[in-house]
N, C-alpha and C positions, 0 to 999 in steps of 0.2 A: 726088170719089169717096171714101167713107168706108173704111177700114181693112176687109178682108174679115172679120176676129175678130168687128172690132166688129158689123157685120152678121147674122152669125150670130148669135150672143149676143142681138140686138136681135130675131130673127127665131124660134131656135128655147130661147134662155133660157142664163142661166147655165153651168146643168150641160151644155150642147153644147159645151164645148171643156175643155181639161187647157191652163191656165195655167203650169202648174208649173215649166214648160220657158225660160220668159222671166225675163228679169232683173226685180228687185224697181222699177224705173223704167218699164220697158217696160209692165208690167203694171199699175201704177200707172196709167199715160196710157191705155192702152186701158180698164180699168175705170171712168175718171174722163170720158172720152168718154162710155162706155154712159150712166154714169150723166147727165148733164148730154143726153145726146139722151130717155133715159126722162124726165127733168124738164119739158122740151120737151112729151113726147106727152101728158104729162099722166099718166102711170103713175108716180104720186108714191112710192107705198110701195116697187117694185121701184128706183127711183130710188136712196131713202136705202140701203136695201140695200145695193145697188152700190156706191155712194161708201162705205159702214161698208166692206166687204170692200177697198178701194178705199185705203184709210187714208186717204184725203182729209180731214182734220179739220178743215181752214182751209175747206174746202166744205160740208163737213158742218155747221160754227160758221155761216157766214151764209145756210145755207138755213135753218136750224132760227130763226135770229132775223126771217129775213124770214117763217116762217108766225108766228111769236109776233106780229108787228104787225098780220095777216092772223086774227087770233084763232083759227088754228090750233093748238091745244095740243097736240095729242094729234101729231101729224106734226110738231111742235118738240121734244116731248119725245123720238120717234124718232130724229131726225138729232141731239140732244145725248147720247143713252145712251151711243154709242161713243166719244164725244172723253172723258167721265168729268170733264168742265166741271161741277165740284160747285156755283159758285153757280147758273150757269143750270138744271142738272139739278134743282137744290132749288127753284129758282122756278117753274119750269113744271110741278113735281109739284105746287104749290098750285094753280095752275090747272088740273090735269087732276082733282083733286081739287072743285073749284068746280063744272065741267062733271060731274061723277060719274063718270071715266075711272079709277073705282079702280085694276086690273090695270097701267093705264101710270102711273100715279103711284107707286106700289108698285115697279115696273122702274125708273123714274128715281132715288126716293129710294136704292135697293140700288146703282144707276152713283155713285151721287154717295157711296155709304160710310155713308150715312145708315141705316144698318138700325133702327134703334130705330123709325121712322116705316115705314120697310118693313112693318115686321113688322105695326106698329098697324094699318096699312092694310090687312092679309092678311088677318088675324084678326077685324077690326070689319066689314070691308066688301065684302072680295070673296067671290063667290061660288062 
């Protein structure tokens, strides 16, 4: 039987419970559950979400590397924005760049400190 939190969360979202109240572990493992069962259902983007809020960054590192071999860019460059992992965040904005994912290429090169390419990206490409 799964964690009641966890349940709810899975059932009516996020904003259905005040975390606040739990120790920074506690809430860690309940978030890093949610996330890892939304992985599961296939609710990718709520997934990374979770695990980003989750500070999971060792989860966050090899989900975002298993869609990069999955030729997912644009859902690796997600799960690497919040670790601030500048060479993978600078790799994968080339290939979201390649696919035409300006907006997340633009968000990865700014995680990664890379503004000078942020910016070029803003300004040339997005709309």
């Amino acid at each position: 039987m799964d964690h009641p939190i966890v349940e709810k969360i899975l059932k009516e979202g996020i904003n259905s419970v005040n975390l606040t109240m739990l120790d920074e572990k506690s809430r860690k493992n309940i978030l890093t559950d949610v996330g890892e069962k939304l992985y599961r259902q296939g609710r990718l983007l709520e997934a990374i979400s979770i695990l980003g809020k989750a500070g999971d960054i060792e989860r966050l590192l090899k989900l975002g590397d298993l869609f990069l071999t999955e030729n997912k860019f644009e859902l690796a460059a997600l799960c690497f924005i919040p670790t601030k992992d500048k060479e993978r965040l600078n790799n994968v904005a080339v290939k979201c760049i390649d696919i035409k994912s300006y907006s997340i290429a633009s968000e990865a090169f700014n995680a990664a400190d890379n503004s000078q390419m942020a910016d070029f990206i803003k300004q040339n490409f997005v709309k």
